[in-house]
N, C-alpha and C positions, 0 to 999 in steps of 0.2 A: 111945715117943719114939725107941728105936734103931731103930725102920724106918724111919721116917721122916729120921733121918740119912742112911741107909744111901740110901735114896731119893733123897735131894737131892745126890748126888755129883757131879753131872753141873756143878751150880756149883762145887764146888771144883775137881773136875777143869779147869773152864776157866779160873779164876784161876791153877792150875796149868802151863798149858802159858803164860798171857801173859807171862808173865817172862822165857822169849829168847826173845822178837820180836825184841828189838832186836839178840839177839847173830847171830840169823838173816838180819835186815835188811844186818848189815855184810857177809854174806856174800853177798849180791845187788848188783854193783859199780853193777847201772845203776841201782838202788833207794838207794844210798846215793848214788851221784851225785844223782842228784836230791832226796835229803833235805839236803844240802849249801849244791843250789845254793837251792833253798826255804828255809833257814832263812836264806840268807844276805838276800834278798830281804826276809823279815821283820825283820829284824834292821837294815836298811838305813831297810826305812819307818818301824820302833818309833825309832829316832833320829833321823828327819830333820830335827830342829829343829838336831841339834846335826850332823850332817853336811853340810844344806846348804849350799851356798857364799855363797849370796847370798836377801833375801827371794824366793818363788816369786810374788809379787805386784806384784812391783818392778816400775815396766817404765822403759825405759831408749830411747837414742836410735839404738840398733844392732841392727834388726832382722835375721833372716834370718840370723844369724852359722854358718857350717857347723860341726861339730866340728872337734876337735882335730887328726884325722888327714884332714882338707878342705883345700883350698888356700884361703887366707882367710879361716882361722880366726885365733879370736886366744886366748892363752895362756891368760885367766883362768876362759873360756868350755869349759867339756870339752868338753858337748854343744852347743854351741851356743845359739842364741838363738831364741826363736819370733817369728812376725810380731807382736807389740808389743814386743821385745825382751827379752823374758822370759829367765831362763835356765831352759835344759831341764831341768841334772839336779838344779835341787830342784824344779823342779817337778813333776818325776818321781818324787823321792822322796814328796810329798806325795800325788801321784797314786796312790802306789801304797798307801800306806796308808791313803785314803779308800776304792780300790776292795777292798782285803781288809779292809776295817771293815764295808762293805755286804756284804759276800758270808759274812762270817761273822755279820753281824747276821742276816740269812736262815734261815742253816741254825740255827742257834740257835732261832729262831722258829719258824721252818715246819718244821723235824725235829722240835724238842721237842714241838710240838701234833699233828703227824701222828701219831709212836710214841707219843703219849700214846691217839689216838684208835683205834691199831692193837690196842694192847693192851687196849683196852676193849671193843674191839669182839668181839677174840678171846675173852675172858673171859666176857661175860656176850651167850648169844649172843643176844636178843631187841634187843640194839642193834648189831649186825651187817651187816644189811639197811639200816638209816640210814645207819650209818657207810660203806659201801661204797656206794652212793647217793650218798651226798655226794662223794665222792670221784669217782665218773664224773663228777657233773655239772661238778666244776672242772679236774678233766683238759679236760674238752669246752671250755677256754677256754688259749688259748695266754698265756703268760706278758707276752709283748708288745703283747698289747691288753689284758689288765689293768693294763699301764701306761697304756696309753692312756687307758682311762676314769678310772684314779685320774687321772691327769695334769688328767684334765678338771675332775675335784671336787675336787682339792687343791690342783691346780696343779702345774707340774717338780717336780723337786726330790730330795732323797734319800731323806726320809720317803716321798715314790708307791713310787719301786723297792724298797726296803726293805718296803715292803706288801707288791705285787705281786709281790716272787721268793715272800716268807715263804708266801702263799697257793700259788704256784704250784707248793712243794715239797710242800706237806702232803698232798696225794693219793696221791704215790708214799711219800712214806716210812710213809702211813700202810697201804698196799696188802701194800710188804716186810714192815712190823713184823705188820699181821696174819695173812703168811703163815707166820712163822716162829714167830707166837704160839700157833697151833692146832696145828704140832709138838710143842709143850711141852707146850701143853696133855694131849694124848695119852700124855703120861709117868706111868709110875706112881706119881713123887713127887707130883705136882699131887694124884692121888687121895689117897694118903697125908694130905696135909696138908689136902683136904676132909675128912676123915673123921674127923682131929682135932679137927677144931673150926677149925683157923686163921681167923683173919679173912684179907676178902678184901683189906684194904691188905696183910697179912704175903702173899698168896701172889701179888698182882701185881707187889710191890716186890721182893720178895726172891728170888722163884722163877720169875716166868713172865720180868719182865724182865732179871735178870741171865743168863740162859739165852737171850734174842732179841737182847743187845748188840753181837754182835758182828758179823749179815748186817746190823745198821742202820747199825751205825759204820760199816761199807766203805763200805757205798750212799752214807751223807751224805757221805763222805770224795770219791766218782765224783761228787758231787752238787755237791761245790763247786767244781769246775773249772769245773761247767754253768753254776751259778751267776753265777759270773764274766765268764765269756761273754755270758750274756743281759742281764747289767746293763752291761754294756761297750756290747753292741748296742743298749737303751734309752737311754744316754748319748749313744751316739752320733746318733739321731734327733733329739737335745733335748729328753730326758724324764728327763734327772738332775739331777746340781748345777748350779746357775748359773755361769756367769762372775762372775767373776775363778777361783772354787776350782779347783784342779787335784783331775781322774780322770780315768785314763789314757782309759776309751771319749771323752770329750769332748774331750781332750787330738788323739786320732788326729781327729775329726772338724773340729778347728778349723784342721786341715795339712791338710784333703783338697783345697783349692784353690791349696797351693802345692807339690805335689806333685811339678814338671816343677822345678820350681827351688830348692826346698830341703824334700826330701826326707824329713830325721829330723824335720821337725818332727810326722807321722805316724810315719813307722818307727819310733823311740824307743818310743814309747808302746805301739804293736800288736804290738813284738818282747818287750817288757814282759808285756803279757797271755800269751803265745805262751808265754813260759817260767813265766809263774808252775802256769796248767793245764794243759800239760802232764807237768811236777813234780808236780804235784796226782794225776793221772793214772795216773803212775807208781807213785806210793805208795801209791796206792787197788790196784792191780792188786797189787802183793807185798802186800800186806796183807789182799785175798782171798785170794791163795795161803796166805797163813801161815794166816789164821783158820779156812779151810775144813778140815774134818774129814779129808776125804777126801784133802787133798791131804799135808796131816802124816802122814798112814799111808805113801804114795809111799817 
């Protein structure tokens, strides 16, 4: 039993070192700016019942209204009004918490069944060959035409892109997770704890994957920017929510004809996306740096 302690250190060790991220994170000014201006974005959309100004479904006799700092605006209006007279920033607020509801529904789904299938696949390797099979063959299909055909058999909606990211993540994450799982595997705890006897829930849960946690978290962390983007771009073709709901891709696509003449009714929404994955971006990159081995020795 004490070698096999002795063995499995490489997880304490990594619960060891997670504990200043965060004091490491504060000393990265452009990593903390960006965790700032991201929490504040979520924080903005987790409220937006109670900080909207006005319903985001209301629509009203003032369309086309500019902001605040437009000639022509009017006080009550920050962001102005869209062509039904809508106002923009609840519906911007709403927009923005439908599109990080779908983008974290995704990575939830299609992360959790990817590293579930990485790790299985690293483990027992006579399902390896399927598992990585499978995974070419849905690479081989872009994310945005699995919209499409959901769209065809379910019809728009949020449940099609919510399918179609979750499917379209699960190859890569499941690609990283079992690259990082045949590392572990090659550890001489893993033998250790065969040789004990462990079963194999105690050596997947406890040893292969708390040892692969932390290339998958970065990856899904890069993954949800992407995320984001591609369900923005399916919104915007008319393969997401319906109207009336506000999301920000269908938001920027219902202003692309008034474009020459009132402007934020796109720019709002696409400067929206821009900051959220980018932020996303940001903290996915310090957060490879913290995580990676190599770079904490520097």
């Amino acid at each position: 039993m004490a070698d096999l302690t002795t063995q499995a250190a490489p997880v304490t060790a990594q619960r060891s070192w997670l504990s200043p991220i965060w004091r490491r994170i504060l000393g990265d000014k452009l990593a903390l700016l960006a965790a700032i201006i991201l929490l504040a974005i979520v924080l903005a959309a987790l409220f937006a019942p109670w900080l909207a100004p006005f319903d985001p479904y209301e629509t009203t006799r003032r369309p086309f209204i500019p902001p605040r700092w437009s000639e022509g605006s009017l006080p009550q209006y920050w962001l102005g009004t869209d062509g039904q007279g809508r106002d923009m920033l609840s519906r911007l607020l709403y927009g923005t918490r439908l599109t990080l509801v779908m983008g974290l529904a995704s990575i939830i789904l299609g992360g959790g069944l990817g590293a579930m299938l990485g790790l299985l696949g690293a483990f027992y390797r006579r399902l390896d060959p399927f598992v990585m099979r499978s995974a070419d063959i849905l690479l081989s299909f872009p994310a945005i035409l699995l919209g499409l055909a959901l769209a065809a058999v379910v019809g728009p909606g949020l449940t099609a892109i919510v399918i179609a990211l979750s499917i379209a993540t699960v190859p890569d994450v499941a690609r990283i997770t079992r690259s990082a799982a045949i590392v572990v595997m090659g550890q001489d705890y893993m033998e250790a704890g065969r040789a004990l006897g462990l079963p194999d829930r105690t050596l997947i849960w406890r040893y292969l994957a708390l040892n692969c946690i932390s290339p998958v978290f970065v990856f899904m962390t890069l993954r949800f920017g992407q995320i984001i983007l591609i369900g923005a771009a399916l919104s915007f073709l008319g393969l997401g929510v319906r109207p009336p709901e506000a999301e920000l891709g269908m938001m920027a696509s219902l202003g692309r004809d008034a474009l020459f003449f009132a402007p934020h009714i796109s720019l709002l929404p696409s400067l929206t996306i821009i900051a959220i994955v980018l932020c996303v971006n940001l903290l996915g990159d310090a957060l490879r740096d913290l995580l990676d081995p190599r770079m904490r020795n520097m």
